[in-house]
N, C-alpha and C positions, 0 to 999 in steps of 0.2 A: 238573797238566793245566790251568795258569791258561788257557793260550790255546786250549785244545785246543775242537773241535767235538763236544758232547757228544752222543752216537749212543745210543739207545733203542729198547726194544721194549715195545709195551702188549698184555698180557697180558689177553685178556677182550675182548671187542670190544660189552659191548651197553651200555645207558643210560647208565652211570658213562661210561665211556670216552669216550662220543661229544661228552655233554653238559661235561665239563671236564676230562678229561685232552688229552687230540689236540688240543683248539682251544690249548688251553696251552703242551703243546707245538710247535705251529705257529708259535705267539705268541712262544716263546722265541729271543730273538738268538743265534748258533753252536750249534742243535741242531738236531738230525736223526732224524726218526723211520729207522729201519729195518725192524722187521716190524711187521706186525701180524697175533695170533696170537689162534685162537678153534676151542674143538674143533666147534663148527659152522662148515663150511666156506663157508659164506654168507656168515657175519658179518664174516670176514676177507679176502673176497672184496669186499665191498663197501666195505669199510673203505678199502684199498686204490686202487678206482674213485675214490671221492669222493672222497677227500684226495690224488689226484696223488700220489702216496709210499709208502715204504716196499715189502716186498715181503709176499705171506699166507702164514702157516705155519699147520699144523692140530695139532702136538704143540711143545709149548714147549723140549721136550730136546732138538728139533732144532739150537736155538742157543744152546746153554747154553754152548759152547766156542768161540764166534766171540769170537775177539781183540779184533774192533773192536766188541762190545758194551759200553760202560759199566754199563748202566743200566735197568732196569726198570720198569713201572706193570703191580702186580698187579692185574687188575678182573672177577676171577672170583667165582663165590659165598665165601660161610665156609669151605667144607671143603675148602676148595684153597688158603687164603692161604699158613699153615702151610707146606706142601708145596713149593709153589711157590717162595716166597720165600728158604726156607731152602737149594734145590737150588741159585738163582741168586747166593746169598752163596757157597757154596763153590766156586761157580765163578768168583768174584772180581767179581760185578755187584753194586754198590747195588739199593737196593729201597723201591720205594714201592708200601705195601701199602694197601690202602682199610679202611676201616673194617667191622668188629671187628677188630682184631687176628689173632681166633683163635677158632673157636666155646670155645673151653676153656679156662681158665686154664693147663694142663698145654701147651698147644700153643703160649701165649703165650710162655712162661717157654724154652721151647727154642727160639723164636725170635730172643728175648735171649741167649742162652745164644748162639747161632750168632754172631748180629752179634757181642758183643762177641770172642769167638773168632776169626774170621777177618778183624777189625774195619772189617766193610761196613756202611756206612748202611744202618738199616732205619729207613724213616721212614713212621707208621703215619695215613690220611688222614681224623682228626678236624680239620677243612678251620676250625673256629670259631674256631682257635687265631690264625690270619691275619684274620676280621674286626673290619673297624675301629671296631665296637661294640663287641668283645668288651675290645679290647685299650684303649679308653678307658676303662671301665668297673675292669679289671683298673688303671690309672693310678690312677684315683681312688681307689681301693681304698687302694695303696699308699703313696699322698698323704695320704691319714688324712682324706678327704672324708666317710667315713662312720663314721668312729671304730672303735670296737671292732666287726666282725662277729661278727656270734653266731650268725645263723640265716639257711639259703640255703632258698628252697624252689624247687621247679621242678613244673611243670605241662606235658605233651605229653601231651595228649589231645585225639582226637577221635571222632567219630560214628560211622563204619563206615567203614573206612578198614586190613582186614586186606591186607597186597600178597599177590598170585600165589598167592591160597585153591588148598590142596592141593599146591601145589608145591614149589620147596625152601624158600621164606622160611618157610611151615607146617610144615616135617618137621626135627626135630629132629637128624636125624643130617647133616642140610645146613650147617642155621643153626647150633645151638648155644643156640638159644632163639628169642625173637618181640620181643613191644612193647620190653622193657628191652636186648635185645642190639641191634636194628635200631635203634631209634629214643634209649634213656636213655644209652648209649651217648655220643653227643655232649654230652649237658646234663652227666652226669657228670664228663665230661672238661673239657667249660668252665669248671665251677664249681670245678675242680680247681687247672684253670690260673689262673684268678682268684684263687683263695686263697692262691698260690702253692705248690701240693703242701703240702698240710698233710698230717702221721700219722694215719691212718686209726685206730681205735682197735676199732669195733664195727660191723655192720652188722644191722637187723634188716629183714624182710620177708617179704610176701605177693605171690606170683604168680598169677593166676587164669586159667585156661583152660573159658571158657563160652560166647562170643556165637560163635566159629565154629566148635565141635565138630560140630554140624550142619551141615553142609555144603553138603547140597543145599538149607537151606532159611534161608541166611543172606541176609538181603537189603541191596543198597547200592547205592548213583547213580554208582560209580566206582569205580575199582581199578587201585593202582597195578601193571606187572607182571604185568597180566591175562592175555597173552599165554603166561606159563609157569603157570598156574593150571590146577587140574585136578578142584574138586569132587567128581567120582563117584568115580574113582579114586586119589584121591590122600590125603594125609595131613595129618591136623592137629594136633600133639601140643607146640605152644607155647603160649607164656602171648599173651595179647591184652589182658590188662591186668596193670598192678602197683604196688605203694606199698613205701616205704622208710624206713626212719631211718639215716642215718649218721649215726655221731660220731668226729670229730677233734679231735686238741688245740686247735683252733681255735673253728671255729664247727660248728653241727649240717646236716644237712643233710637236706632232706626232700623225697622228690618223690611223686604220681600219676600215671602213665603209663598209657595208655590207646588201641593200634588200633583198637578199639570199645567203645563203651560204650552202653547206652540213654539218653542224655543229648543231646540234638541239639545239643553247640553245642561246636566245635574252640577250646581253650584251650591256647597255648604260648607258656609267659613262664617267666623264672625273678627273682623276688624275690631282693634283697640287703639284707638288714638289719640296719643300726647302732647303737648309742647314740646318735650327733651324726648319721647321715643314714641312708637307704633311697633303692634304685632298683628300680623294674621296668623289664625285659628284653622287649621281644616278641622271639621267635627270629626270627632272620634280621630281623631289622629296627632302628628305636631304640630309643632309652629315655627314663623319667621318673625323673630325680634330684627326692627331697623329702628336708625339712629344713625347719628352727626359726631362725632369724634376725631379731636389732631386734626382737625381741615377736609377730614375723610368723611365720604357715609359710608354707613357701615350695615352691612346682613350678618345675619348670628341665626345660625339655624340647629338648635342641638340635636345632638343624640341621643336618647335613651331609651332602656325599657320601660313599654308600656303597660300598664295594668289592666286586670278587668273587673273593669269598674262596678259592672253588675254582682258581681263576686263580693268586692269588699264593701261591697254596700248594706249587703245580706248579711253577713258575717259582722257588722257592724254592730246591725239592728240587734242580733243574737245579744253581743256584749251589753249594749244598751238596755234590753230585758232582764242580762245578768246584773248590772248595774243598779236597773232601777232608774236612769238617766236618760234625759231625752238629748238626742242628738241634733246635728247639721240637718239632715233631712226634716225636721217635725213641723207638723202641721201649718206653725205660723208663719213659717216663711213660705209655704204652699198658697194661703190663703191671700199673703201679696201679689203674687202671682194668678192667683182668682182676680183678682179687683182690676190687673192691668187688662187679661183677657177680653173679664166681662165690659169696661171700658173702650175697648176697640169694639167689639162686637154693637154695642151702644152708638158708640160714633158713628160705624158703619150706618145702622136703622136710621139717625138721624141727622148723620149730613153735618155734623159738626163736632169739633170739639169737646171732649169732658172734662170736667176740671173735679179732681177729687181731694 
């Protein structure tokens, strides 16, 4: 389908979708949105209005058999990726899923299991993989800039900062977990792809679920997804914060994660560390390369423009439908990232070490 006009439906109609799938796809030369699908009928309804296109459907199995569908953007919660994704592979559409994967490693694994089966793109949207920090950073890496890496750390935390208290991002039979599935989730993945998939070896961890079991009496300046939030009635049964060790044959890997802590101050970087160099990472932003030169140490802080990421991520996925080719994002480097999750999560319940 080198020339063909690649025709799509986004599945999900609220914050993800609006904010970088649909402008994306707007954005992409010979595509064409077709529906836009949301089981609140508002949300599809207005999708529609605003963006001049496509048509609204309120059940997704409505168009699971339309010939002229290629292609998909799943942008529903956790407990629908799964589901969704997998119905629209068998029905011969590619698939762009958002990030987790899958609340479950078990849900991951048969979503690989589908793709490579029916061999449809499922391409899963850790969106870091596309910016242009990430992938100069993964350069230098591979350039021998920092010699030997031995130890990654990563930090995403901050202050009070649980999204949509009580709702699905809280209840665990939605999400699949809290701070490390929402949030560790992409650092994981980045540090992955930087190292270039290194074998995973061991993972050990602790998850903590404290600052919002209390619900009515958690307090914070903002919220993200406040809108689906439900305090009195709803549910809180994930972690809001958490700590790690992996080890790979390569380098170790160590993060704190944290949607709240009592600590007032928002910390998100991920440290790269060499024998011959070190860099820190602000997420979503630059970096500082240091190093030892001429008798000197040396800081190296560049400049450039930034991308967005979510943008050429999308417009990727488009190519890669046009293509026929699966990309950086697909499934199976998603489902590594399953098995590290579900491994802390594991270690958490049982107080020890996993060895995979």
């Amino acid at each position: 389908m080198q020339n063909k006009t690649v025709k799509v439906a986004v599945i999900g109609c609220g914050t993800i979708a609006n904010s970088a799938h649909i402008p994306a796809y707007l954005a992409a030369p010979d595509t064409e949105i077709l529906y836009f699908c949301d089981i609140i009928p508002e949300r599809a309804d207005r999708a529609v209005e605003k963006y001049g296109c496509g048509k609204a459907v309120y059940d997704y199995k409505e168009i699971l058999d339309d010939p002229d569908l290629d292609a998909v953007s799943v942008c529903t919660h956790n407990d629908m990726h799964s589901v969704i994704a997998i119905d629209f592979m068998k029905h011969g559409k590619d698939v762009l899923c958002e990030k987790p994967a899958a609340r479950i490693l078990s849900e991951a694994l048969e979503m690989e299991k589908v793709s490579y089966e029916t061999g449809r793109i499922l391409s899963i949207g850790v969106c870091n993989r596309y910016f242009n920090t990430v992938n100069r950073i993964k350069a230098m890496i591979e350039n021998g800039d920092l010699g030997e890496v031995y130890h990654v750390y990563a930090s995403f935390r901050a202050h009070r900062s649980i999204p949509g208290l009580g709702g699905d991002f809280t209840t665990f039979a939605a999400s699949g977990g809290g701070a490390l599935i929402d949030w560790g989730v992409h650092y994981i993945d980045l540090i992955m792809y930087c190292l270039n998939d290194p074998k995973v070896l061991s993972c050990s961890g602790e998850a903590f679920s404290k600052l919002g079991v209390d619900m009515k009496n958690y307090v914070y300046t903002s919220m993200w997804a406040e809108d689906t939030s439900d305090p009195v009635n709803g549910t809180y049964d994930v972690d809001d914060s958490v700590v790690g060790l992996i080890r790979t044959d390569k380098a170790v890997i160590s993060f704190n994660g944290a949607w709240a802590q009592n600590i007032g101050i928002n910390e998100t970087y991920i440290d790269f560390m060499g024998d011959k160099g070190g860099i820190r990472m602000q997420y979503c932003g630059g970096f500082t390369y240091y190093t030892a030169r001429d008798g000197a140490l040396i800081e190296e802080k560049p400049t450039y423009r930034m991308n967005e990421m979510h943008r050429d991520e999308v417009l990727d996925f488009v190519e890669s439908v046009r293509r026929g080719e699966r990309n950086r994002n697909d499934i199976r480097y998603a489902v590594g990232t399953s098995k590290i999750m579900q491994a802390i999560y594991d270690s958490s319940a049982q107080h020890k070490e996993i060895v995979l």
